[in-house]
N, C-alpha and C positions, 0 to 999 in steps of 0.2 A: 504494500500500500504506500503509496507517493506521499510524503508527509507537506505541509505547507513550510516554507522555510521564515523565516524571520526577515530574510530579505525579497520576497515576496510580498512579505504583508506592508513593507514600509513602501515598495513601487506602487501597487497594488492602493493605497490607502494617500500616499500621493496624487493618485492620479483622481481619485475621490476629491480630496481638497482642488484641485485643479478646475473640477468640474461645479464646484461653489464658489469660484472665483481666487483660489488663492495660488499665492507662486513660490515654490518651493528657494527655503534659503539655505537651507543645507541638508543632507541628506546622510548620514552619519555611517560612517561603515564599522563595521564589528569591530571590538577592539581601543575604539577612540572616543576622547571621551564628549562630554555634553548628553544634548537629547538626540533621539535616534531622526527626527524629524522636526522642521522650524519652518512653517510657509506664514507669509504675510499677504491681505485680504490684497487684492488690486487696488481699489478705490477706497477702502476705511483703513484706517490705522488701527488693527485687530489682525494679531500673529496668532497661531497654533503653536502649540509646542505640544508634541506627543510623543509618548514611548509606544516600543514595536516589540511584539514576540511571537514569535514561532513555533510550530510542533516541535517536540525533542523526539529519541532518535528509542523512546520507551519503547519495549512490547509488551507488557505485561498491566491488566486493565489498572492493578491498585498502585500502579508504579507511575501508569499515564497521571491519573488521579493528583497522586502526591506532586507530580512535578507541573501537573498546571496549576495547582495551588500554589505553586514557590515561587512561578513564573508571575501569578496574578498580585504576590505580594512584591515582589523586586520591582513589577514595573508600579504600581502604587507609590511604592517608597522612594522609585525616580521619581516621579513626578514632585512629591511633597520635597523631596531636595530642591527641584529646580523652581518651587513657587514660590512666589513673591508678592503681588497683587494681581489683581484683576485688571488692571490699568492696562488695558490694548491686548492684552492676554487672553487666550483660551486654552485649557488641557484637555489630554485625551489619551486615550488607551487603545493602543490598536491588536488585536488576538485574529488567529486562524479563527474561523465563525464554529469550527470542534469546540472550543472554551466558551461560548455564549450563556449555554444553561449554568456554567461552574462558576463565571466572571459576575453572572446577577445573581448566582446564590450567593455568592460570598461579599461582593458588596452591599452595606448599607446603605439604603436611602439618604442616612443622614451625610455619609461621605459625597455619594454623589451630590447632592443639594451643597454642602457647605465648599466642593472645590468645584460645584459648576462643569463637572468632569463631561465629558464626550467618552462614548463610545464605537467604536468600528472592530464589524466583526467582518472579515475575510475569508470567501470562499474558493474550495480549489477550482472553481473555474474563473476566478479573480473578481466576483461581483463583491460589492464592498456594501453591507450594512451600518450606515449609521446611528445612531443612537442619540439627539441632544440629549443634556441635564435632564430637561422634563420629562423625557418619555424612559429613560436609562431611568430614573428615579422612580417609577410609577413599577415599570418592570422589576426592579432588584427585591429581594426579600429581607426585610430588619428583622 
């Protein structure tokens, strides 16, 4: 089974933002640091900044399990590193669309409401879900 890679989901999730007007300012490759993706609106002064992850290389279902949990907390815990204000800012989390039921069971409502988070979930045939704060927050379970 073809797994989604992590730089898949950051073209893949760019090309999403693209398609809402925005223009990619960096695009981060493995390894380096910052956010794995930075696009600012064309015409508003309103940046993304989103973390990216990818299927791991698990076969084992309690193993897949644990390690998108570990994944959905790292990239959580990017984000809450790189915030600052809301001032022209937006965050978001971009996952293979395989993490979508585990990514809204295990976020809080009140996390998403209180960082305004975005979600994008990423399918293997590269169709990109997104999620605003309103609707990621009505879906997630507290």
């Amino acid at each position: 089974m073809t797994r989604i890679s992590e730089e898949f989901v950051k073209e893949r999730t760019q090309g999403k933002l693209a398609e809402l007007g925005y223009t990619r300012l960096n695009l981060r490759s493995a390894g380096s640091g910052g956010p794995d993706l930075v696009a600012r609106h064309r015409t508003h002064n309103v940046a993304f900044v989103i973390e990216c992850k990818g299927e791991s290389g698990a076969v084992e279902e309690h193993t897949k399990s644990a390690v998108m949990d570990s994944y959905i907390l790292v990239a959580l815990g990017q984000i809450l590193i790189r915030f600052t204000v809301f001032n022209g800012r937006k965050y978001g989390l971009a996952f293979p669309a395989t993490f979508r039921q585990r990514v809204l069971g295990k976020l809080s409502p009140a996390v998403v409401a209180r960082l305004r988070l975005h979600l994008f979930f990423v399918s293997k045939d590269g169709r990109v879900e997104h999620l605003s704060p309103t609707k990621a927050k009505r879906l997630t379970r507290g």
